[in-house]
C-alpha positions as CSV (number, residue, x, y, z in Angstrom):
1,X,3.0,20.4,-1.8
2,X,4.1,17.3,-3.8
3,X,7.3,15.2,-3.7
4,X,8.6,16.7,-0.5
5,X,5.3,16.6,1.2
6,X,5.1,13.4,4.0
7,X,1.2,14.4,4.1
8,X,0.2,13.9,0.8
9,X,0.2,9.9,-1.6
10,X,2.6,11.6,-3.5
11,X,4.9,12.8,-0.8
12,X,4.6,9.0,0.9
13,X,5.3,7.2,-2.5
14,X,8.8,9.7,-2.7
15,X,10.1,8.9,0.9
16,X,8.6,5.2,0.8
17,X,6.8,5.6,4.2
18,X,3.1,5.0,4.6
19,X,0.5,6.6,7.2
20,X,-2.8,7.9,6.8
21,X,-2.8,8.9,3.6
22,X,-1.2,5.9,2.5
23,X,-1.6,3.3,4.5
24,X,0.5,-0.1,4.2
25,X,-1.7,-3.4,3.0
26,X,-2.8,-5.1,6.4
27,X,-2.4,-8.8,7.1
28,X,-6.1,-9.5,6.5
29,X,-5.9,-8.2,2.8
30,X,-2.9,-9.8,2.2
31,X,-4.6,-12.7,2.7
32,X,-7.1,-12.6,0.6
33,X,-4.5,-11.4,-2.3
34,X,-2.4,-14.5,-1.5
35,X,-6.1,-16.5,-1.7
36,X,-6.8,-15.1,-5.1
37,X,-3.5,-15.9,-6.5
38,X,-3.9,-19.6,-5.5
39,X,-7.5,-19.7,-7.3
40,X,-5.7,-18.2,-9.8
41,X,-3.3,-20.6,-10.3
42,X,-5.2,-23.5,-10.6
């Protein structure tokens, strides 16, 4: 268990993948990160 592990957040971070157990940041939230920057900005 750990670095070498593709199943665990840790083992993911390590190999730079993502999957269930951690999953990439979908469109719709990027969305709403890129709206919150904008507010920000202003």
């Amino acid at each position: 268990m750990g670095r070498g592990d593709k199943k665990t957040a840790k083992g993911k971070r390590f190999k730079g993948s993502f999957g269930k157990s951690r999953p990439a940041i979908s469109p719709e939230v990027k969305k709403k990160l890129a709206a919150k920057k904008e507010e920000a900005a202003k």
